[in-house]
N, C-alpha and C positions, 0 to 999 in steps of 0.2 A: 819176483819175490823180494822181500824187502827186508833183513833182517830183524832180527826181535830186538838187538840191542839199538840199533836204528831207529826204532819207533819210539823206544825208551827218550833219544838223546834229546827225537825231533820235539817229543812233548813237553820234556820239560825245558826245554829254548824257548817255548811258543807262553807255558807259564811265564817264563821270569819276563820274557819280551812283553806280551802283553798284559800282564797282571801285574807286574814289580813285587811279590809276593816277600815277604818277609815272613809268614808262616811257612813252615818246614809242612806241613799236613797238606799244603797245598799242590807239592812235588809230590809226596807219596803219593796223594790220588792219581795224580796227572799221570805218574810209573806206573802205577799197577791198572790204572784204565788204559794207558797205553798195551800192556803188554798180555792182557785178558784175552783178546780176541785170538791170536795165535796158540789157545789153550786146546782149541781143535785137533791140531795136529799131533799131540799127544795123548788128549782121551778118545776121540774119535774113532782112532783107526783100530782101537781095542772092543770098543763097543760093536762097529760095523762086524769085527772078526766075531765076536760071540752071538751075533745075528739080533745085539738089542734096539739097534735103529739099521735104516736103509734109507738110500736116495742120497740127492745132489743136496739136499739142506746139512748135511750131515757129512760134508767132506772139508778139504781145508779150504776157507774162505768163504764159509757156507754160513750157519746160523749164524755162529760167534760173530759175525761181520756183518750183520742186520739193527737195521737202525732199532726193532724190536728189544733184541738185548742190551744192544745202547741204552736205551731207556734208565733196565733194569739194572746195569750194570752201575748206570750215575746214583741214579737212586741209593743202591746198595754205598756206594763209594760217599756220598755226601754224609753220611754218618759219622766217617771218619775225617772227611774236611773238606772242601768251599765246591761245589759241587759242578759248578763254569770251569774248574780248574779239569775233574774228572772226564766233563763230557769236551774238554779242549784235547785231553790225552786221549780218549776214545774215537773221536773225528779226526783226530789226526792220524790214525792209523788205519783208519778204515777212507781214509781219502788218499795216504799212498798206497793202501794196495788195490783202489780202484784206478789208480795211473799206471798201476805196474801188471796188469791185466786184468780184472776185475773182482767185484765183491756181490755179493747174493743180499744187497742193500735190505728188500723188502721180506726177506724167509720169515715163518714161514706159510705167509702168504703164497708166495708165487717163487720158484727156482731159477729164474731168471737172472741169470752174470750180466751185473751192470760196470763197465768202465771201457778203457782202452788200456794200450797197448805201449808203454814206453822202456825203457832199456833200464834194466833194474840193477844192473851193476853199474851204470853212472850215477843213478837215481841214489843209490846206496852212498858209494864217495864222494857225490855236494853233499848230499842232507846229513854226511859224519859231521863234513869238514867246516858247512853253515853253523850247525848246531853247536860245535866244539867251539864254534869263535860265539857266537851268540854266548854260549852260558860261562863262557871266563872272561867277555867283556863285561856282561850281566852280575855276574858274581865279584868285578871288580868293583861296579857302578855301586852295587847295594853297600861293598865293604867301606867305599868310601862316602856315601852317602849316611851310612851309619856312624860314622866316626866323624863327620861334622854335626851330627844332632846333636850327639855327647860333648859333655867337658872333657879337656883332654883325660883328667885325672881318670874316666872312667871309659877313656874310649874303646880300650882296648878288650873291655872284659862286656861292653856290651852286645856286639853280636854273638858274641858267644852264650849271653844269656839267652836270646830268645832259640838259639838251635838243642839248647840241654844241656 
């Protein structure tokens, strides 16, 4: 099992890494599609108790964690910003907890736990300690990269413009 703040970190490392994003909408997607899927386990287990769904598609790592809601998920999320950025934070979550023993990929087609089996508590402390160095390297690169586009006289106050 992989933490929810974990999925958070790993996605938005994988934005800045591979997108160099300078929109701020592009992190939001990338966090809240990363951390969508883990939404199971807190409505879920209230619905199954009041008898409004049943079965293996409906437990943790079940629907939420089908490339199906993927879909719908990016779909819904590209409204608010770059939509590559959403479905990089949604695959990224649904790819480590298919390493850290499976996800119900295809629900609700078929109930089928597709993955393996790896150690989730070291799985957890790389992908903190990757992620923490990816996004303050990241975050240095863009701070310096922004501050040579500008004149000095405005260096300072333009990254600040495009965050709000």
């Amino acid at each position: 099992m992989v933490a929810d703040g974990v999925h958070v970190l790993v996605a938005l490392a994988l934005v800045l890494s591979i997108f160099r994003s300078e929109r701020p909408e592009a992190y939001l997607v990338a966090a809240l599609a990363a951390a969508f899927p883990d939404i199971d386990s807190y409505i879920f287990p209230t619905l199954v108790d009041l008898g409004v769904v049943h079965g293996a598609v409906w437990t943790h790592r079940g629907m939420t964690h089908s490339l199906f809601v993927g879909v719908v998920v990016v779909l819904a999320l590209s409204y608010f910003g770059p939509w590559r950025a959403a479905a990089v934070g949604f695959l990224s979550h649904v790819t480590l907890d298919f390493v850290t023993g499976g996800v119900l990929l295809v629900a609700p087609v078929t109930a089928v736990r597709y993955g393996v089996s790896a150690g989730w508590l070291l799985l957890n402390m790389v992908a903190s300690v990757v992620s923490v160095a990816v996004l303050l390297v990241g975050s240095r690169y863009l701070w310096v990269e922004t501050s040579l586009d500008r004149s000095s006289s405005d260096a300072a106050t333009g990254v600040f413009e495009r965050f709000g």
